[in-house]
C-alpha positions in Angstrom: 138.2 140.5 153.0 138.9 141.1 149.4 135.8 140.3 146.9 137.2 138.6 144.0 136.1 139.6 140.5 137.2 136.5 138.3 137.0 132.7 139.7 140.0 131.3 140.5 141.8 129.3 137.9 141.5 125.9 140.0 137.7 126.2 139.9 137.2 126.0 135.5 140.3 123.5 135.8 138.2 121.7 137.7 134.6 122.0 135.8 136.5 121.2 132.6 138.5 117.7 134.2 134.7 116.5 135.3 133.0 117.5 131.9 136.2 115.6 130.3 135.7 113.0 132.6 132.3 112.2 131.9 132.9 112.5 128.1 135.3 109.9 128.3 132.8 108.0 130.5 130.0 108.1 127.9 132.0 107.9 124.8 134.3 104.7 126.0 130.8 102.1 126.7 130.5 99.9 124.8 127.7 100.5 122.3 127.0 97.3 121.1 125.5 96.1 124.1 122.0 95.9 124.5 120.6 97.6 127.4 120.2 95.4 130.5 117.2 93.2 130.9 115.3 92.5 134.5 112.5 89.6 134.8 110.5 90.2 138.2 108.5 87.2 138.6 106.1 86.8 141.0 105.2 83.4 142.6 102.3 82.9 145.5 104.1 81.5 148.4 104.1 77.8 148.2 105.0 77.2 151.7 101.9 79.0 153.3 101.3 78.7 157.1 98.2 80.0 156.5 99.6 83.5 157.4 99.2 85.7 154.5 95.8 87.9 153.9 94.1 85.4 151.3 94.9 82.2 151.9 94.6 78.9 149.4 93.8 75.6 149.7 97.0 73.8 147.9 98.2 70.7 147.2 101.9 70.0 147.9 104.5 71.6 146.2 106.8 68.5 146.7 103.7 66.2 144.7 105.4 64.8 141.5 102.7 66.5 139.7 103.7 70.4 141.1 107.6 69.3 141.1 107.1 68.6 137.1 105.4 72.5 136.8 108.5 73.5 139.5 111.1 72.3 136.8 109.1 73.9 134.0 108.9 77.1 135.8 113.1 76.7 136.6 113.7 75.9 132.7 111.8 79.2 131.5 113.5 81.4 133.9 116.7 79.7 132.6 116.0 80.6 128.9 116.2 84.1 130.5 119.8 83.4 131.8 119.5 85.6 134.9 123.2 87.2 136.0 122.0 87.1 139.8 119.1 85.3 141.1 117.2 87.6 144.4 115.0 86.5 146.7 112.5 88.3 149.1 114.2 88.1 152.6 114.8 90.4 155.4 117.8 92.2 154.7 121.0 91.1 156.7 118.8 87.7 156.2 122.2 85.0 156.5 120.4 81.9 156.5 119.3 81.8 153.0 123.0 82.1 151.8 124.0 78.7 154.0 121.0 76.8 152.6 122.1 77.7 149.5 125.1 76.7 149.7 124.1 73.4 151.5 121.9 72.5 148.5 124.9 73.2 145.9 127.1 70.6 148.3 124.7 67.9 147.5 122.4 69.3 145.0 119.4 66.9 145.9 116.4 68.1 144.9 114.5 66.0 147.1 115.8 68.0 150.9 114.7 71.6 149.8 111.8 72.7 151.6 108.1 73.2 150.4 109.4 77.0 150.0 109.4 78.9 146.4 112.8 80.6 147.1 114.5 77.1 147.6 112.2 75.7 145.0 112.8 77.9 142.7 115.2 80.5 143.7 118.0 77.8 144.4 117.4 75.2 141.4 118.0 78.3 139.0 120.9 80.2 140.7 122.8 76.6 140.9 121.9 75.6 137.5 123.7 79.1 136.2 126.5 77.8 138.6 125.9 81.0 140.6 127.9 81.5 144.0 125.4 83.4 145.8 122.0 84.3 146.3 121.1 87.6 146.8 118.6 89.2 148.9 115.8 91.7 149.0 114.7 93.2 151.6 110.7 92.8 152.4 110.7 95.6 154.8 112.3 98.3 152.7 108.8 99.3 150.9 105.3 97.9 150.0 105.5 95.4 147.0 102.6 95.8 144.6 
């Protein structure tokens, strides 16, 4: 076999299209917009079957006294305007999507469950009119 002393030509034509490419890439965003912002807000599970390592004594999440703090909670997370709305699930989790959409179809307030992601999770993805709710995984790693 014959040992070249040059790279072939195909090889820099390469190297030069993906360093032209990412140029282009980088120089054709749009500067003027701010980078993207991510809330992460943590709720304690309002729906607890008395299954999680600390538990609380709580009154019920459905009381018009908590659905009042509920709403304010929704309204701040609104101000945010949040593109996608995600809520902890096992992945592949289906069920969450149909209850979603079940609760747009009627959008009564009064059937979601004592649980923070319909509580929460559902009144703000509807009221940004979102079609989905997305869903992350709880087995994928340890949340801290």
């Amino acid at each position: 076999m014959k040992k070249l002393l040059y790279r072939p030509w195909h090889v820099d034509l390469l190297r030069i299209s993906l360093i032209i490419i990412a140029l282009a890439i980088f120089y054709s965003r749009d500067k003027s917009q701010q980078p993207a912002k991510v809330a992460i807000p943590g709720v304690h599970h309002s729906h607890n079957p008395g299954a999680e390592m600390f538990n609380i004594n709580q009154d019920n999440v459905k009381s018009e006294k908590r659905q009042a703090e509920v709403l304010a909670l929704v309204q701040k997370l609104l101000d945010f305007r949040p593109a996608k709305v995600i809520i902890e699930k096992v992945f592949g989790d289906t069920l969450q999507q149909v209850l979603y959409e079940e609760y747009l179809s009627h959008k009564d307030d009064t059937r979601l469950s004592e649980n923070e992601k319909e509580q929460v999770g559902f009144r703000v993805a509807a009221a940004m009119k979102h079609e989905n709710i997305y869903i992350r995984s709880t087995t994928d790693r340890v949340w801290i």
